[in-house]
C-alpha positions in Angstrom: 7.5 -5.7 16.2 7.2 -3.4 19.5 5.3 -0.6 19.1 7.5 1.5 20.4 9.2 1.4 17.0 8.6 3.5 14.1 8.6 1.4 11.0 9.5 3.4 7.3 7.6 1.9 5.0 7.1 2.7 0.7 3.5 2.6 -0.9 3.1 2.5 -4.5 -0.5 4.1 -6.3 -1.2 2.1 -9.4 -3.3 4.1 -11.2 -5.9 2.3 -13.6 -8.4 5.6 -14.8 -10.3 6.9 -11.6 -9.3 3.5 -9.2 -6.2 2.6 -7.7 -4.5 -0.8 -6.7 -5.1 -1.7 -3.0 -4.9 -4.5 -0.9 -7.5 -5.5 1.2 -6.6 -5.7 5.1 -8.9 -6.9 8.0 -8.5 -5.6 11.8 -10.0 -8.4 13.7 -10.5 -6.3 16.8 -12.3 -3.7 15.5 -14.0 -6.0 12.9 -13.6 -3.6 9.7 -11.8 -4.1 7.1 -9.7 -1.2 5.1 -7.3 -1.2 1.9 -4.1 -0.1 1.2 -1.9 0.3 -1.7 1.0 -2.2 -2.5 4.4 -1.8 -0.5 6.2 -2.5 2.3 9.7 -2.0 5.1 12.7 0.1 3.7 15.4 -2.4 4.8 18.3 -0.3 6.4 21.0 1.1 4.1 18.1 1.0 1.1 16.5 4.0 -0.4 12.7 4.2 -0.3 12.1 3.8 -4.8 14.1 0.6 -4.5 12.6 -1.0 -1.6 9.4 -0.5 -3.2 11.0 -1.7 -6.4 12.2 -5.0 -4.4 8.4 -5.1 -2.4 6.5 -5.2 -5.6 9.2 -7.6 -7.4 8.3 -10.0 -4.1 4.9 -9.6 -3.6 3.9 -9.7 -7.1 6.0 -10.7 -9.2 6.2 -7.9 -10.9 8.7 -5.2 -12.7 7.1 -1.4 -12.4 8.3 1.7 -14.4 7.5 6.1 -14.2 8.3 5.7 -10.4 6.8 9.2 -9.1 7.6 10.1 -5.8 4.0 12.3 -4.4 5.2 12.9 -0.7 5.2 11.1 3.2 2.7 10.6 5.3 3.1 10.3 9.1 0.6 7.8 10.2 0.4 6.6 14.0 -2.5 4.1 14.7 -3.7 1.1 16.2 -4.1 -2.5 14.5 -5.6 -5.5 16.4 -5.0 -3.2 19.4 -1.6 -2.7 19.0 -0.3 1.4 18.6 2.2 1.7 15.5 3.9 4.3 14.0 5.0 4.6 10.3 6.6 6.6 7.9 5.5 6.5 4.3 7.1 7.4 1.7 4.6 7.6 -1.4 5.2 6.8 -4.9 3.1 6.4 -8.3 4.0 4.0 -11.2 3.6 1.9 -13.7 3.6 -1.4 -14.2 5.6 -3.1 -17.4 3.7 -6.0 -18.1 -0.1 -3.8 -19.2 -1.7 -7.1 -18.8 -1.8 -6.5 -14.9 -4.1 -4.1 -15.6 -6.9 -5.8 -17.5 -7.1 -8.6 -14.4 -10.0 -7.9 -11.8 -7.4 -8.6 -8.6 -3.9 -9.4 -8.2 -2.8 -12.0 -5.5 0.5 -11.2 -3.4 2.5 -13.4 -1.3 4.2 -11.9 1.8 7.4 -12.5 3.0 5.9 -14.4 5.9 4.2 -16.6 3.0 0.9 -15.6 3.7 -0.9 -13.8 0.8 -2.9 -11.1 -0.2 -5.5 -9.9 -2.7 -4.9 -6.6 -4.3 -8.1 -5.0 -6.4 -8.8 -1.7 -8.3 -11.1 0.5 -6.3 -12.5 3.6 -7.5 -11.0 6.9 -5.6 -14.2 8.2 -5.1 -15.4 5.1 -2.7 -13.0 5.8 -0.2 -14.2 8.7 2.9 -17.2 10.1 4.0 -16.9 7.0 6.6 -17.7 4.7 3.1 -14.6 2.3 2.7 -11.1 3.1 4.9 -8.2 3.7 2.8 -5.2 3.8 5.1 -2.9 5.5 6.1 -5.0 8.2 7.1 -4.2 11.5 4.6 -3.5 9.3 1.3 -6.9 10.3 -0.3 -5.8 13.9 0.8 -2.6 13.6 -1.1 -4.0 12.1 -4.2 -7.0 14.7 -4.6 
């Protein structure tokens, strides 16, 4: 993807008591690693609930319910040196199947095949330069 493009994007916050779902993401040129909750691209011509709807029916196999939207975030940054610039529209939700939330992680496959492993982190271990939760201003919009 260039980076002159501006990518729209949907991110859904599982709540499970204080923590959230994220996924766990590594920037190999700066060497840190951050999380991030569970979504992905808004195809064109699709609305932002129902790609996250598709994104989550993908990644995890699984069917989600309560869809809240909670706002966007404008995030423009740099990953493995390479500027990008996103729009995020945020939701909350539930999944159906409660089981999901009694597992420790969740693996996710990617379109591209590769996968991913999403765990519950508590809210209050993210800032204060303690674990990165991206995009920047999501721990502002949940508080």
């Amino acid at each position: 993807m260039s980076s002159e493009h501006i990518r729209p994007i949907a991110i859904c916050v599982f709540r499970k008591g204080n923590k959230i779902l994220v996924a766990e993401g590594f920037d190999p040129l700066r060497n840190t690693f951050f999380y991030r909750p569970i979504g992905g691209g808004i195809e064109f011509g699709e609305k932002s609930r129902d790609a996250l709807v598709r994104e989550i029916r993908e990644e995890l196999a699984a069917e989600i319910t309560d869809l809240r939207y909670l706002g966007t975030i404008e995030d423009i940054f740099a990953f493995n040196g390479i500027r990008r610039h996103q729009i995020i529209q945020v939701y909350d939700a539930r999944f159906w199947d409660t089981s999901l939330y009694e597992r420790v992680f969740l693996e996710g496959t990617e379109d591209k095949g590769s996968t991913y492993r999403a765990v519950w982190k508590a809210l209050d271990e993210f800032g204060s330069h303690r674990t990165r939760l991206v995009p920047e201003g999501l721990l502002e919009l949940l508080s």
